[in-house]
PyMOL Python script that loads the backbone (N, CA, C, O; Angstrom):
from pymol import cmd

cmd.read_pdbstr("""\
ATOM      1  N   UNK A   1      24.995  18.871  28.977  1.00  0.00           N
ATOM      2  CA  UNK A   1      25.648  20.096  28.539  1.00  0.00           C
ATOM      3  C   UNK A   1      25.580  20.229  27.016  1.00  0.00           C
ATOM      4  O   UNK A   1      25.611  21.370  26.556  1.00  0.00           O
ATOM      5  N   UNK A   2      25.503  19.321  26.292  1.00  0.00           N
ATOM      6  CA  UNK A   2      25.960  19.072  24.689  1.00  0.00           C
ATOM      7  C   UNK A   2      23.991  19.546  24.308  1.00  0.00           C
ATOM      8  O   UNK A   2      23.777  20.081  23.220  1.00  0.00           O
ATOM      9  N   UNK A   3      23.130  19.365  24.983  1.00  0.00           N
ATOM     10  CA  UNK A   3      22.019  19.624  24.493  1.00  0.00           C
ATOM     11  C   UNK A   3      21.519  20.870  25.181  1.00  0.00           C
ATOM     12  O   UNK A   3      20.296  20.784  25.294  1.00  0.00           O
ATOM     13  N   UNK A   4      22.005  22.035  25.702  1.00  0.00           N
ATOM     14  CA  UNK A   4      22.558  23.213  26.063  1.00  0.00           C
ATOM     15  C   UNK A   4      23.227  23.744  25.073  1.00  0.00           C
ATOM     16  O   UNK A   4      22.442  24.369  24.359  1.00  0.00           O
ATOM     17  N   UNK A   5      24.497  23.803  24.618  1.00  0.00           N
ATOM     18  CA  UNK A   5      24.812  23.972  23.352  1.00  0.00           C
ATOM     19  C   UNK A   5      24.300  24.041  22.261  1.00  0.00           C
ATOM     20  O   UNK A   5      24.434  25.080  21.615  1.00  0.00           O
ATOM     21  N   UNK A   6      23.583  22.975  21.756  1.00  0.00           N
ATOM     22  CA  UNK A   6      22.782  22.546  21.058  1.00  0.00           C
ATOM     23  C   UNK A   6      21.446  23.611  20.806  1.00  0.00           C
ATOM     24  O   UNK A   6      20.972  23.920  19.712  1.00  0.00           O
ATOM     25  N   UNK A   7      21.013  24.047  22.100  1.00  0.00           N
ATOM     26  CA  UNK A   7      19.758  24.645  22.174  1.00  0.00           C
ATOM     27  C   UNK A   7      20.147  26.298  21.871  1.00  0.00           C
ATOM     28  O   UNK A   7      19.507  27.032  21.118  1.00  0.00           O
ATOM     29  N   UNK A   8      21.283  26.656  22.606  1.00  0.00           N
ATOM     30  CA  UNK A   8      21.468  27.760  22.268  1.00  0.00           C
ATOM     31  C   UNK A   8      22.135  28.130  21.047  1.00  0.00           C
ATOM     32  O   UNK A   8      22.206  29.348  20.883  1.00  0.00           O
ATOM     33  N   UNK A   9      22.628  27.436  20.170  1.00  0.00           N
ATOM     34  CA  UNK A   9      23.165  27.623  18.705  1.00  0.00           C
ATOM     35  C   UNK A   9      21.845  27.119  17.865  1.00  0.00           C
ATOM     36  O   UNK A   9      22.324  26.564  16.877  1.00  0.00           O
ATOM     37  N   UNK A  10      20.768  27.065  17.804  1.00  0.00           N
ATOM     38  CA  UNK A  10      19.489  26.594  17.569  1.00  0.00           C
ATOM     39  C   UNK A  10      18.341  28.279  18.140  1.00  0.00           C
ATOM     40  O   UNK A  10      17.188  28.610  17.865  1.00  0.00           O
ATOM     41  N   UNK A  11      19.280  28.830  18.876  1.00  0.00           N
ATOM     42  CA  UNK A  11      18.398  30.347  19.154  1.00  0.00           C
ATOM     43  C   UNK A  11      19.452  31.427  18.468  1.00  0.00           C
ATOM     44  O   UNK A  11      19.101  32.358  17.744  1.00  0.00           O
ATOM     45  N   UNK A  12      20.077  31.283  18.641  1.00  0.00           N
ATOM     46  CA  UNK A  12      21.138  31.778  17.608  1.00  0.00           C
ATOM     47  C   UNK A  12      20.589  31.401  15.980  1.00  0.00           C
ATOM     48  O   UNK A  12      20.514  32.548  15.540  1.00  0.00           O
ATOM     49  N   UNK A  13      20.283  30.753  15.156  1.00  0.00           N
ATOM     50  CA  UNK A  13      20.175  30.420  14.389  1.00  0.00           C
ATOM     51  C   UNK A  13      18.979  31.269  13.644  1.00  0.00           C
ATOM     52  O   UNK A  13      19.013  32.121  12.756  1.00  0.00           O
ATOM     53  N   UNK A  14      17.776  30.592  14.482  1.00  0.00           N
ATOM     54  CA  UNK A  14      16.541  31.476  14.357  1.00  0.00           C
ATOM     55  C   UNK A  14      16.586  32.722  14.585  1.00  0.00           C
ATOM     56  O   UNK A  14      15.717  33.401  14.037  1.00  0.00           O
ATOM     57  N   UNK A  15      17.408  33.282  15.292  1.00  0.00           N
ATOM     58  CA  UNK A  15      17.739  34.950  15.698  1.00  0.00           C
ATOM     59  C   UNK A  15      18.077  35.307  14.562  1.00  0.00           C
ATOM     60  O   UNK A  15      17.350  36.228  14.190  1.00  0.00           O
ATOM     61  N   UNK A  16      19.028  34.955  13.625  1.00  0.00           N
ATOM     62  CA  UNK A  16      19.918  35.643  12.473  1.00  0.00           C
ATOM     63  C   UNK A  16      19.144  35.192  11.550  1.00  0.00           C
ATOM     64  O   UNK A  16      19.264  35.785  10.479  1.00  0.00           O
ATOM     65  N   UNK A  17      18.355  34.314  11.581  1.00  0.00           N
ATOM     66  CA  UNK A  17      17.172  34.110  10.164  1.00  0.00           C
ATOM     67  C   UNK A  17      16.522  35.245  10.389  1.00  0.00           C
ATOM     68  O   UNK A  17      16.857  36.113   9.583  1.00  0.00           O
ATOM     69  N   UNK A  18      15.469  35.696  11.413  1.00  0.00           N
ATOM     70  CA  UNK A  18      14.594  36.673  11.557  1.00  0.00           C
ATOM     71  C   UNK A  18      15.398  37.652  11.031  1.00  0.00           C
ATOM     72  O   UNK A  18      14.888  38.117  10.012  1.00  0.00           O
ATOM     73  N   UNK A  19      16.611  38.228  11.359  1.00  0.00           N
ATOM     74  CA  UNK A  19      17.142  39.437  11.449  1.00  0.00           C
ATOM     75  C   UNK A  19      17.299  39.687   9.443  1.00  0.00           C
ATOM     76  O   UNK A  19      17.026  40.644   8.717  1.00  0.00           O
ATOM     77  N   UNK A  20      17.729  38.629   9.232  1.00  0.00           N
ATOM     78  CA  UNK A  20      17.978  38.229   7.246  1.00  0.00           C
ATOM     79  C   UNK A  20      17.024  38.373   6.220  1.00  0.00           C
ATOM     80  O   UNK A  20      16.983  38.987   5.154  1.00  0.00           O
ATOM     81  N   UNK A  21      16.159  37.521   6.940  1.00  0.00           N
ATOM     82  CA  UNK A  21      14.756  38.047   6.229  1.00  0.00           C
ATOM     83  C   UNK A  21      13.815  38.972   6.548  1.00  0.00           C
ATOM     84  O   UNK A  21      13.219  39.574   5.655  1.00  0.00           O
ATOM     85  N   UNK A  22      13.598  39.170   7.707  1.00  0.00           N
ATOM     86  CA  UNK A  22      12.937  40.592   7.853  1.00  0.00           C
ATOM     87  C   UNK A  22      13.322  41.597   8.255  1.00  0.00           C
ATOM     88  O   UNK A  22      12.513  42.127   9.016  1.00  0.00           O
ATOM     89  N   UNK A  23      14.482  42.301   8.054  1.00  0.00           N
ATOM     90  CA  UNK A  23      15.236  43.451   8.796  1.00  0.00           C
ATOM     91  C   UNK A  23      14.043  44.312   9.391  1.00  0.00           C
ATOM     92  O   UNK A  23      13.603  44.296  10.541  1.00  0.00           O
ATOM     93  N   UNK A  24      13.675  44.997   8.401  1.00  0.00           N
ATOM     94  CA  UNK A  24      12.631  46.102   8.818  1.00  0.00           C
ATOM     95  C   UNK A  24      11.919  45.869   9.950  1.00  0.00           C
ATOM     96  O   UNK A  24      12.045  46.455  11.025  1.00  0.00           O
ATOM     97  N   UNK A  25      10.746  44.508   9.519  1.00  0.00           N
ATOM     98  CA  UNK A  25       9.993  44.237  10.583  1.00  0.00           C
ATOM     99  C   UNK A  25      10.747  44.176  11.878  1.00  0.00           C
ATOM    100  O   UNK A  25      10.135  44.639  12.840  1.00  0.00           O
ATOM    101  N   UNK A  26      11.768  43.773  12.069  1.00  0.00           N
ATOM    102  CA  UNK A  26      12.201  43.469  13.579  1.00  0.00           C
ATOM    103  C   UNK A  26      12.514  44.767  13.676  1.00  0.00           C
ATOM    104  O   UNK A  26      11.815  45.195  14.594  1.00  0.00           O
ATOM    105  N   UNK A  27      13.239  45.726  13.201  1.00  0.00           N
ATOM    106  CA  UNK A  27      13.681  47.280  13.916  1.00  0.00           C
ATOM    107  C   UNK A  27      12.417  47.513  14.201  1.00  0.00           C
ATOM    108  O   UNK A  27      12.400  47.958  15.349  1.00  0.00           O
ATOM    109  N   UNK A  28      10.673  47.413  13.505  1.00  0.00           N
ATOM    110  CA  UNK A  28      10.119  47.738  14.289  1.00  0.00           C
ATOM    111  C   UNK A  28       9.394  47.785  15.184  1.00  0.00           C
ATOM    112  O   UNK A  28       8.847  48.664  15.850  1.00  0.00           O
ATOM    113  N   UNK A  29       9.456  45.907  15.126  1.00  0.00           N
ATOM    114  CA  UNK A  29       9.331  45.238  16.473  1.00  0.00           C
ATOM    115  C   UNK A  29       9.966  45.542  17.744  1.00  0.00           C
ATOM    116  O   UNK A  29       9.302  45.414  18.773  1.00  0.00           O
ATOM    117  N   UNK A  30      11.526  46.041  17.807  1.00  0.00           N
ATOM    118  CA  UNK A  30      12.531  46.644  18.943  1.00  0.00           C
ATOM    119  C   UNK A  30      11.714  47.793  18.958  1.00  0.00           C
ATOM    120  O   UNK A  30      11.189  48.039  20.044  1.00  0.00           O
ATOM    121  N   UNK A  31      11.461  48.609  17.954  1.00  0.00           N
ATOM    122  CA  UNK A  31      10.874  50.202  18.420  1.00  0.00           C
ATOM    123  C   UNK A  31       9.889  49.819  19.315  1.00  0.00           C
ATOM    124  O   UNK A  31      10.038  50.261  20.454  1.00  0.00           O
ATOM    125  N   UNK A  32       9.033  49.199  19.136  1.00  0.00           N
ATOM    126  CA  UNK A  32       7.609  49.185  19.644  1.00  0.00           C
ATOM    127  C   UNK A  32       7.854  48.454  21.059  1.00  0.00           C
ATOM    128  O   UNK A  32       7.143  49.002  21.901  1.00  0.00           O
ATOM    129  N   UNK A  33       8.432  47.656  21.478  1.00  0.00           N
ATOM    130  CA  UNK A  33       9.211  46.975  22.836  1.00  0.00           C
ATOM    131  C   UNK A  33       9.373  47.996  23.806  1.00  0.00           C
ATOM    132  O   UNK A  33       9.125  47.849  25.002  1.00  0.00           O
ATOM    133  N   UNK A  34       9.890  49.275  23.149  1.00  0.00           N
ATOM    134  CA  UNK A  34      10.067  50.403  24.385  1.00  0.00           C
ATOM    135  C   UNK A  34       8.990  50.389  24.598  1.00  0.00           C
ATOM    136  O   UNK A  34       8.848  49.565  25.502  1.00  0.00           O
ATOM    137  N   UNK A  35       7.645  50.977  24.221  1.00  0.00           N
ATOM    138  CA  UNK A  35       6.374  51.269  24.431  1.00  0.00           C
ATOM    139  C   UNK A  35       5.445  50.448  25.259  1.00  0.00           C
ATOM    140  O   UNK A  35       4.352  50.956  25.507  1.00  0.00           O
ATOM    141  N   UNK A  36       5.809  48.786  25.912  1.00  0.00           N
ATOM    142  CA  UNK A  36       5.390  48.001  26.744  1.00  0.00           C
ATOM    143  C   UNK A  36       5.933  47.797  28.016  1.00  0.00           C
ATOM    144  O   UNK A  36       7.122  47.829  28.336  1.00  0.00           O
ATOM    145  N   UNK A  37       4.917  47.578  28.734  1.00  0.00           N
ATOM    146  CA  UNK A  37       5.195  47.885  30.296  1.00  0.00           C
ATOM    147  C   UNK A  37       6.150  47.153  30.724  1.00  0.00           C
ATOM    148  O   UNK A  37       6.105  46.037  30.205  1.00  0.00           O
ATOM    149  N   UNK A  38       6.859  47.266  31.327  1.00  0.00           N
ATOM    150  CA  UNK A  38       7.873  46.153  32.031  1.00  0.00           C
ATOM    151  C   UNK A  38       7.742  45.006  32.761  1.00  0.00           C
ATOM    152  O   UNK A  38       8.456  44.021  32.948  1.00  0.00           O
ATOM    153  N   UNK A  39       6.319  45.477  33.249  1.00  0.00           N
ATOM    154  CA  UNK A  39       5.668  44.027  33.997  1.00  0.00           C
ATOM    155  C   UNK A  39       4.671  43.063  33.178  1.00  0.00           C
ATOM    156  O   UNK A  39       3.832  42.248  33.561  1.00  0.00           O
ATOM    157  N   UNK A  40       5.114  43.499  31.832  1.00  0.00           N
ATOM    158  CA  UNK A  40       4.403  42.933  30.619  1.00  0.00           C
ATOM    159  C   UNK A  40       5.536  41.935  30.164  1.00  0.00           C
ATOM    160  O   UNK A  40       5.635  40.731  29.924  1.00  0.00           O
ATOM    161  N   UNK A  41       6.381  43.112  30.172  1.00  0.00           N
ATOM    162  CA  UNK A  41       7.693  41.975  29.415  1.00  0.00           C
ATOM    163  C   UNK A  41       8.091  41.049  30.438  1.00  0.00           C
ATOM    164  O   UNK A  41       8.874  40.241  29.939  1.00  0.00           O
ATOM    165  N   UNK A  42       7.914  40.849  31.502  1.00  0.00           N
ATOM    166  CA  UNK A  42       8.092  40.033  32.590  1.00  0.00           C
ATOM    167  C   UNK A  42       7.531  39.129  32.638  1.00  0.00           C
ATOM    168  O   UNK A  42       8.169  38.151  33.028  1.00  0.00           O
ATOM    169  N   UNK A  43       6.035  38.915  32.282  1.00  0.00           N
ATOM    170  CA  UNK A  43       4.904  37.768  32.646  1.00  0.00           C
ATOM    171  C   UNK A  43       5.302  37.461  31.130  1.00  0.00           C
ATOM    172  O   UNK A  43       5.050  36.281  30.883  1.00  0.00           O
ATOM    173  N   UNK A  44       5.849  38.148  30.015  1.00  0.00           N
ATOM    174  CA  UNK A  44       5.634  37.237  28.395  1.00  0.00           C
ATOM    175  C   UNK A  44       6.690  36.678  28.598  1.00  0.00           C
ATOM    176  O   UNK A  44       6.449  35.696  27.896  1.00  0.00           O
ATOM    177  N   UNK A  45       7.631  36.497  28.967  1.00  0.00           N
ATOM    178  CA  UNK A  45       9.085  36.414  29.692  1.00  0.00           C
ATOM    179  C   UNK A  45       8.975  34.913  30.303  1.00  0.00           C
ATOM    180  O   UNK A  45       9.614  33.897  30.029  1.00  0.00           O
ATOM    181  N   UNK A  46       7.816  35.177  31.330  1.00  0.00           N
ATOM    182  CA  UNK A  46       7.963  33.745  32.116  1.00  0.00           C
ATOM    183  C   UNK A  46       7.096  32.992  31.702  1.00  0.00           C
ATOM    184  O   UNK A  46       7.367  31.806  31.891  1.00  0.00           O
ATOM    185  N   UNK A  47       5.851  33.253  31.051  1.00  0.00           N
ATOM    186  CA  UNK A  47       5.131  32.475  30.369  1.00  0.00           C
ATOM    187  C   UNK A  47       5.909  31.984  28.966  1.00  0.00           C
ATOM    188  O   UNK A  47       5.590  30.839  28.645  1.00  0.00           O
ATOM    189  N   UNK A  48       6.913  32.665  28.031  1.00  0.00           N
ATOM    190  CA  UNK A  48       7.316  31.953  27.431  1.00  0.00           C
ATOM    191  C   UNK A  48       8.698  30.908  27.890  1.00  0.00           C
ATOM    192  O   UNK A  48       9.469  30.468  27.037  1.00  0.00           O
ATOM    193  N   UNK A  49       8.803  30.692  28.985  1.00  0.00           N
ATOM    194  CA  UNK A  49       9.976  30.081  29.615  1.00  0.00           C
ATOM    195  C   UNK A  49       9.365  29.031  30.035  1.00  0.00           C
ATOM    196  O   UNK A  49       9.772  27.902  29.762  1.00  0.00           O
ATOM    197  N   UNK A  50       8.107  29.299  30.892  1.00  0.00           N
ATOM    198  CA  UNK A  50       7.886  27.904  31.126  1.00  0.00           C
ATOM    199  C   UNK A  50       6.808  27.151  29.979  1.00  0.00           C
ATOM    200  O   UNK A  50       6.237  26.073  30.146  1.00  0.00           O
ATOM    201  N   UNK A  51       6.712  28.063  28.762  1.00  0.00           N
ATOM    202  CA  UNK A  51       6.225  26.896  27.483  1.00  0.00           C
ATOM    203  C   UNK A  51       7.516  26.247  27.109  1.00  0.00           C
ATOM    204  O   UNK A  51       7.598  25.033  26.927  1.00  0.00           O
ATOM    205  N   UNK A  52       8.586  27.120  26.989  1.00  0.00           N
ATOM    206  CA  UNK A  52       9.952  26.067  26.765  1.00  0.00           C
ATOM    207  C   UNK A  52      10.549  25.223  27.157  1.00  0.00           C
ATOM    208  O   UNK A  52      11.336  24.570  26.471  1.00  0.00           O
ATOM    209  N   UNK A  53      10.166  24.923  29.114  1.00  0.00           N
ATOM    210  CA  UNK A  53      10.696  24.190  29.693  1.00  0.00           C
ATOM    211  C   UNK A  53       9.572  23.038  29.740  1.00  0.00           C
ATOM    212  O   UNK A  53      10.041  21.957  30.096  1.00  0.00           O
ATOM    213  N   UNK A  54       8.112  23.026  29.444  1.00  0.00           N
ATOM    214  CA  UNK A  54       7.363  22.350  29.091  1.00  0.00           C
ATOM    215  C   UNK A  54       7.757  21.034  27.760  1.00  0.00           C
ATOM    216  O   UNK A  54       7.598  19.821  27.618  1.00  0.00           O
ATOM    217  N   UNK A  55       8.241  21.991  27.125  1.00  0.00           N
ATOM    218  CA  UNK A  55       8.430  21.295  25.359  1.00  0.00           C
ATOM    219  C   UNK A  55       9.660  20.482  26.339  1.00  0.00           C
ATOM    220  O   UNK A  55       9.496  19.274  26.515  1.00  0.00           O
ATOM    221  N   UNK A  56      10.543  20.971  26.793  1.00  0.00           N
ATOM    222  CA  UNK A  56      11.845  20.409  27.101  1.00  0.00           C
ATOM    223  C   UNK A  56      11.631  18.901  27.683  1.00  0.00           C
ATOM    224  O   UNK A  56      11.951  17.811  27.207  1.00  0.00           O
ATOM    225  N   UNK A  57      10.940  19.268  28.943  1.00  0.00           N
ATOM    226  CA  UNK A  57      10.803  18.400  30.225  1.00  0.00           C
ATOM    227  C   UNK A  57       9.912  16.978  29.559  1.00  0.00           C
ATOM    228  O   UNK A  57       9.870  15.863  30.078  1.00  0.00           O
ATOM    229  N   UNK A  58       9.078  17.519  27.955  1.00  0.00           N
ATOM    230  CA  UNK A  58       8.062  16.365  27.431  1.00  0.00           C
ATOM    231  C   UNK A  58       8.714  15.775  26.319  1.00  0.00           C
ATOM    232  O   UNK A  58       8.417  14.673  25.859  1.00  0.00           O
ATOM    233  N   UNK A  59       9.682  16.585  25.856  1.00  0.00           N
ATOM    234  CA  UNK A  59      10.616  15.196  25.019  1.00  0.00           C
ATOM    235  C   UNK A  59      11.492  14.876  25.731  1.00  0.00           C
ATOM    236  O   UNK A  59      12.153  13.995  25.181  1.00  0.00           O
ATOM    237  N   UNK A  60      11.904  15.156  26.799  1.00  0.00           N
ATOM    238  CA  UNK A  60      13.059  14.016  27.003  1.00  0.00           C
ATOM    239  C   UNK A  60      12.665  12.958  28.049  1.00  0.00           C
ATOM    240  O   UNK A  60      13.387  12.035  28.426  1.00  0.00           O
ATOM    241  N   UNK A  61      10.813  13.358  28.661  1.00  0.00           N
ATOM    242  CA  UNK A  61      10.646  12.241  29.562  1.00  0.00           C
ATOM    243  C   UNK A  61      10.515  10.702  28.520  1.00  0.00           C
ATOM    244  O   UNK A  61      10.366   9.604  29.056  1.00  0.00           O
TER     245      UNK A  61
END
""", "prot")
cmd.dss("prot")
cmd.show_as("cartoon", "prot")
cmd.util.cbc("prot")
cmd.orient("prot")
């Protein structure tokens, strides 16, 4: 649980850096998000989930 925590105050972190240093760019990164298919954001979605659970599953074996 403590490395759960850990992970999500660690996405939190990087979230509010992006947002600090590049305001602009990200509003128009969100603009441009409407404009992609939904079954786009779905497969970048699970392809980036299971690169994360990859990284996960290979440091802690």
């Amino acid at each position: 649980m403590r490395e759960l925590i850990i992970a999500f105050g660690l996405f939190l972190f990087i979230e509010g850096i992006l947002y600090a240093l590049f305001p602009s760019k990200m509003k128009n990164m969100l603009k441009k998000i409407d404009t992609i298919n939904e079954s786009q954001l779905r497969v970048g979605g699970l392809i980036f989930a299971i690169i994360g659970f990859v990284i996960i599953w290979y440091l802690k074996k």
